[in-house]
C-alpha positions as CSV (number, residue, x, y, z in Angstrom):
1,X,3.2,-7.9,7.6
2,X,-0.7,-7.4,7.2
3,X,0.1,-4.9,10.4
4,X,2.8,-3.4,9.8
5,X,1.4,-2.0,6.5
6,X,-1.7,-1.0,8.2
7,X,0.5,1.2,10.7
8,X,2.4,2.6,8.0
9,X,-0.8,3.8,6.4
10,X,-2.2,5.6,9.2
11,X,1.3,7.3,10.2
12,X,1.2,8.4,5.9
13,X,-2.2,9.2,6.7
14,X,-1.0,11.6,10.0
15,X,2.3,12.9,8.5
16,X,0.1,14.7,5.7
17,X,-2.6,15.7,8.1
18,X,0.3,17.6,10.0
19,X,1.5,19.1,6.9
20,X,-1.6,21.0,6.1
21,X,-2.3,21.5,10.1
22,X,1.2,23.6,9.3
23,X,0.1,25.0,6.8
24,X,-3.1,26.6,8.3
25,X,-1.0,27.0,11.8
26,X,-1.3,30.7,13.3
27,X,-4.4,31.5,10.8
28,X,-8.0,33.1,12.5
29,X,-11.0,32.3,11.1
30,X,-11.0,35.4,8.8
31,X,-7.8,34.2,7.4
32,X,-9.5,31.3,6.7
33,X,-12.2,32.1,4.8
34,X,-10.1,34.9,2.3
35,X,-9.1,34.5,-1.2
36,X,-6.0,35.0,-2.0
37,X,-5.9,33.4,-5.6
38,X,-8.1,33.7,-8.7
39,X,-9.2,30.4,-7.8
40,X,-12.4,29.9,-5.4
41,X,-10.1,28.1,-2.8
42,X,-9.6,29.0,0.8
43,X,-7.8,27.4,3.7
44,X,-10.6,27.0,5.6
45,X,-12.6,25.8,2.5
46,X,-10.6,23.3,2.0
47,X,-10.1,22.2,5.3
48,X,-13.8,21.8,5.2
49,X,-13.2,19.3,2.1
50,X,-10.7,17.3,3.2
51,X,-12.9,16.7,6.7
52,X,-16.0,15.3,4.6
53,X,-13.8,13.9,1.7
54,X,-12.5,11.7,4.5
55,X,-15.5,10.4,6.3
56,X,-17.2,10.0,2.9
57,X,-14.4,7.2,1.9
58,X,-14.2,5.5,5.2
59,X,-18.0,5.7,4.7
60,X,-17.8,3.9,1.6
61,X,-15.1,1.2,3.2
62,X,-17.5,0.8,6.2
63,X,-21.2,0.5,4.4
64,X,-20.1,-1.1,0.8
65,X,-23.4,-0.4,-0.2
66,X,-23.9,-1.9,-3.6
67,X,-26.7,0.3,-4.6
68,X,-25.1,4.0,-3.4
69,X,-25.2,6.7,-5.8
70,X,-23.0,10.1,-4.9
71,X,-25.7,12.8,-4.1
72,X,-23.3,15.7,-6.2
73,X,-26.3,18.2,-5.0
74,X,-24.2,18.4,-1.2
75,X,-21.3,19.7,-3.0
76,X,-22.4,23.4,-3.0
77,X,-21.1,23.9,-0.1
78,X,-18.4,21.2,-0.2
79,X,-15.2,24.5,-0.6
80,X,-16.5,26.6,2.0
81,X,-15.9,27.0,6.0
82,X,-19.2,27.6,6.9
83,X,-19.9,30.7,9.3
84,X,-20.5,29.0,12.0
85,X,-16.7,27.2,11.7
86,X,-14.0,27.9,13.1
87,X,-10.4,26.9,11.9
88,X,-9.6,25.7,15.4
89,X,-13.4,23.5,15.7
90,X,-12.6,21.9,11.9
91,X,-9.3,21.0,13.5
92,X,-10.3,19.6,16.3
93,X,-13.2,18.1,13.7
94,X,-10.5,16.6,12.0
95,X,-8.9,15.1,14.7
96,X,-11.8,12.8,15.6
97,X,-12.2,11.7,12.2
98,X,-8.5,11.2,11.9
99,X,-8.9,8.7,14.5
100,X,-11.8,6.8,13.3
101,X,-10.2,6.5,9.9
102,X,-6.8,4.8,12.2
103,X,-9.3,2.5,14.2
104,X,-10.9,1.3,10.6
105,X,-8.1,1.1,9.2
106,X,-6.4,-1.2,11.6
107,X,-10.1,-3.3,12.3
108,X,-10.8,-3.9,9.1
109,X,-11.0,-7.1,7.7
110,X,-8.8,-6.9,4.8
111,X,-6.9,-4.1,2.5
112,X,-7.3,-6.7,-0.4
113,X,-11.2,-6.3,-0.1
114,X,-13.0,-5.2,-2.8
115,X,-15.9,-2.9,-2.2
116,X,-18.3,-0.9,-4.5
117,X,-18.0,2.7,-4.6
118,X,-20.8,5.1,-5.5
119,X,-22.0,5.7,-9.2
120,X,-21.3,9.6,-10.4
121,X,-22.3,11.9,-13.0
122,X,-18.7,11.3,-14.4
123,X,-18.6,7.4,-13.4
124,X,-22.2,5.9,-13.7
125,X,-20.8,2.3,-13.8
126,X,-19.9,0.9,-10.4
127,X,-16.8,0.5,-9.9
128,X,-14.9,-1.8,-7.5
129,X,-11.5,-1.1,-5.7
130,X,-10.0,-2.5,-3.0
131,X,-10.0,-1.3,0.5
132,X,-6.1,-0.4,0.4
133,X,-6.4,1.8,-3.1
134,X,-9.3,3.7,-1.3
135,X,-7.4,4.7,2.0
136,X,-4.4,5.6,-0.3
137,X,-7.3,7.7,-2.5
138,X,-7.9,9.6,1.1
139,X,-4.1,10.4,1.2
140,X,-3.9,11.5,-2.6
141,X,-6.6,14.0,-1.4
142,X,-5.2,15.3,1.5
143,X,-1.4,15.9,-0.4
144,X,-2.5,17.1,-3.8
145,X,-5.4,19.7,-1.6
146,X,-2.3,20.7,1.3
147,X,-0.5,22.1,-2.5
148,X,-3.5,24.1,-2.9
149,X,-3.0,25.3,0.9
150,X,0.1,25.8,0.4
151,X,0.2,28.2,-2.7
152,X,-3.0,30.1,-0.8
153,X,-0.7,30.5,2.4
154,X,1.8,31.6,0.3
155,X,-0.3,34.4,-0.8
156,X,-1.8,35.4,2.3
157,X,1.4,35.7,4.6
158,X,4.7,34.3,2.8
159,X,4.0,30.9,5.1
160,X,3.6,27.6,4.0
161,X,4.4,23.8,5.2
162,X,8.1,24.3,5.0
163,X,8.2,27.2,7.9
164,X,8.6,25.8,11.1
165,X,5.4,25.3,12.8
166,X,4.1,29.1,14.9
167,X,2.1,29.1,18.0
């Protein structure tokens, strides 16, 4: 049973990656970086969130570090594809972290386990959850950000997750 759940997290896990790797499909790196909203958001921005989003919570499931406290001052740059990214390297980016959150996932010891998460600003008690509700927080990222995608794609080109994938 214990496996089978595991299994189904990480395909959860890869079915939403795929939806926003549709999402951004057929995009260049200029693409990626424009506004196409009032908001701030850009596909490549986010991309860029949902890469260190991820390794920051399988971070957290890895260390369960009693004592760590969120450093908010890294978050500047937290939206933004960087000049020096591309939308295919953040992809690709992705891809390796996409498999090191499937390895944890499926080596670690327990998905009952509790483990500490960092103190915040907005959450300076510790706070304890267990293994399972953090790998399902990395999937609530990655679905409620592939909206945002979705609505900027939307904007840019008339594409979203629903077309059929482009080469």
């Amino acid at each position: 049973m214990a496996d089978r759940e595991r299994e189904d997290l990480i395909a959860m896990l890869a079915d939403q990656r795929e939806l926003f790797r549709i999402t951004v499909c057929g995009i260049d790196d200029e693409q990626a970086r424009k506004r196409t909203t009032v908001s701030e958001l850009t596909l490549g921005g986010l991309l860029h969130h949902l890469i260190n989003c991820e390794r920051h919570w399988t971070s957290v499931i890895a260390t369960r570090d009693e004592h760590a406290e969120l450093d908010v001052s890294k978050f500047a740059g937290e939206y933004v594809m960087a000049p020096d990214e591309t939308v295919q390297g953040l992809l690709d980016t992705w891809d390796e972290v996409a498999a090191a959150t499937a390895e944890l996932i499926r080596t670690v010891d327990g998905l009952d386990t509790s483990i500490p998460t960092p103190t915040a600003p907005w959450t300076p008690e510790r706070i304890w959850q267990t293994v399972r509700f953090t790998i399902l927080h990395i999937l609530r990222e990655i679905a409620h950000h592939s909206g945002h995608a979705d609505i900027i794609r939307e904007a840019l080109d008339g594409q979203n997750s629903t077309y059929s994938r482009v080469s």
